[in-house]
N, C-alpha and C positions, 0 to 999 in steps of 0.2 A: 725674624727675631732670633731663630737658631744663629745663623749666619754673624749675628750680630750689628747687621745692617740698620738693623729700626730696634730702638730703645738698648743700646750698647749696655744700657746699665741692668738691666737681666740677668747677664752673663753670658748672650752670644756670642758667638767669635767665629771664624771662618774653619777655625783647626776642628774646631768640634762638631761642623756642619761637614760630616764623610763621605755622605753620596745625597746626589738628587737624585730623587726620581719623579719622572713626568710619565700623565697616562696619555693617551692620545686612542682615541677613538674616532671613526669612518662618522659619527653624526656628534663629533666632539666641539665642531666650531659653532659658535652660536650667539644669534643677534639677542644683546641684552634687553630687557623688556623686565622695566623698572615693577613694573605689576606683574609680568609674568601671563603667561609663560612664556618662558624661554623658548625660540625657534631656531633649531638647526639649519644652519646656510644650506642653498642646495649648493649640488657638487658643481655647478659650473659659476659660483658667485666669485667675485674677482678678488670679495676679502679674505676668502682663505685661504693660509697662507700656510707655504709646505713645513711638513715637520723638521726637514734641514734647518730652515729657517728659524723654527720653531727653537730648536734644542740649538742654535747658535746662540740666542738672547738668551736663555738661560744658562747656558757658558757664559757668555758677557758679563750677567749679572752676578751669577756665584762664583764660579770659574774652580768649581767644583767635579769628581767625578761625577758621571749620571746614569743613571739607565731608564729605560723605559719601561715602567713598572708593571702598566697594564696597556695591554692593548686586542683587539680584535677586528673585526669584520662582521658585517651581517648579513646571513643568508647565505647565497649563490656568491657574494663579493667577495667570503672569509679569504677564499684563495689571492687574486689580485689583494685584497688588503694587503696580506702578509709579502707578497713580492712585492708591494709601494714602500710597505716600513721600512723593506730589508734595504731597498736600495737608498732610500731616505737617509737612512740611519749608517750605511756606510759613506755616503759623500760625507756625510756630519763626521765621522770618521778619518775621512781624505781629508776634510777642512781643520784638523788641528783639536779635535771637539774630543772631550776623554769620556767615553760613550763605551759602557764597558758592560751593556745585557741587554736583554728583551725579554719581555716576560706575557707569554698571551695567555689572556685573561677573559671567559673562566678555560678552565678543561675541558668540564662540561653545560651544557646548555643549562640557563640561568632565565627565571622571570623577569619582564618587564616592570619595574619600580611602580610603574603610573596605573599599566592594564594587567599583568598580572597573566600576561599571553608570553609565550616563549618564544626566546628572541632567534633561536639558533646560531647560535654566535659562538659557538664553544670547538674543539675538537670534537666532540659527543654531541649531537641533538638528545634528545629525551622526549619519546612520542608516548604517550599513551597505551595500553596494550591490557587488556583484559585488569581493569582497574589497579593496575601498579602502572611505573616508569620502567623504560626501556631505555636503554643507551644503545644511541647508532652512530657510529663512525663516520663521520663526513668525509670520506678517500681524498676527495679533492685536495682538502686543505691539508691533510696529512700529509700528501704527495710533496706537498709544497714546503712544508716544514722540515722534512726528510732534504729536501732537494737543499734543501740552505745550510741543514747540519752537515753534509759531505763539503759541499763548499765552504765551510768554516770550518772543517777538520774535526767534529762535533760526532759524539757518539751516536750513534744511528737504530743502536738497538740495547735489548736493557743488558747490563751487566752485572754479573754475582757482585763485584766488589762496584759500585756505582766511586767512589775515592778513588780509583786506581789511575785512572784518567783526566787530571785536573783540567779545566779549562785554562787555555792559554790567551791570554789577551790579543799575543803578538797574531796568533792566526786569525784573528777576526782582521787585525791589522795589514795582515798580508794578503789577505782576500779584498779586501779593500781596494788596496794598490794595485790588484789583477786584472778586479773588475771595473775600475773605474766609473761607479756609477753617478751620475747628475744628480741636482734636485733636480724637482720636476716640477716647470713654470707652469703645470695645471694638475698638480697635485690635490687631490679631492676625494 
């Protein structure tokens, strides 16, 4: 309706539709189920389909800037997650696709909607400890987030003026072109 695609008479329009943003989550694809619940594909089912592919159709359809608004990993996968999106997300990139962020999502370790158990999903877990929360560093994934900002030319550690340093599109653009990464015909 933003877009102005369905019910024109709103006041949709494509000018005023500025960025998409898609989230994409490791148990994000899922077999609909009219009654519910809803069940997450495993990772080797043949319907789901890589996130390049993903954020092509929604270039197709808006042909709009995008970013990927939220994303994560769970557990022990956070790492691998964020090397699948990144390379995902730059072949989308290589393909002409105007894919201009990522944004993982949360920070830190966040409850399960349903059980109410912590997902570990975060840069931070959050364990228990003498009845408060604790924040712990998951190294792994941090490793890995570190490893993509030097290859995006992305600041790597904090700065007094955090503005001083705008992000550049083009170097996301030019790491792209470097690295030439594929989608991945079993992306999961």
């Amino acid at each position: 309706m933003i877009a102005g695609k369905l019910h024109p008479e709103f006041g949709g329009a494509p000018e005023i539709l500025d960025i998409v943003g898609v989230n994409c989550y490791s148990f994000g694809q899922m077999e609909y189920r009219e009654h519910g619940p809803h069940q997450a594909l495993p990772p080797d089912d043949d319907r789901i389909v890589s996130l390049c592919e993903l954020l092509s159709r929604t270039w197709k359809r808006y042909g709009r800037p995008m970013i990927v608004a939220e994303t994560s990993g769970l557990d022990k996968g956070r790492t691998a997650w964020l090397h699948d999106v990144m390379n995902e997300s730059m072949a989308a990139v290589n393909a002409g696709i105007d894919l201009q962020g990522i944004c993982l999502f949360p920070g830190v370790d966040m409850p399960d909607w349903h059980t109410g158990a912590w997902l570990q999903n975060g840069l931070c877990d959050l364990h228990e400890h003498g009845g408060s929360l604790r924040r712990t560093l998951n190294a792994p994934y941090v490793e890995e987030l570190r490893h993509w900002q030097k290859e995006l030319n992305r600041v790597t550690e904090l700065d007094e003026d955090p503005f001083s340093d705008p992000v550049e599109l083009q170097d996301i653009i030019d790491a792209a072109k470097r690295l030439q990464p594929q989608p991945d015909a079993n992306w999961s």
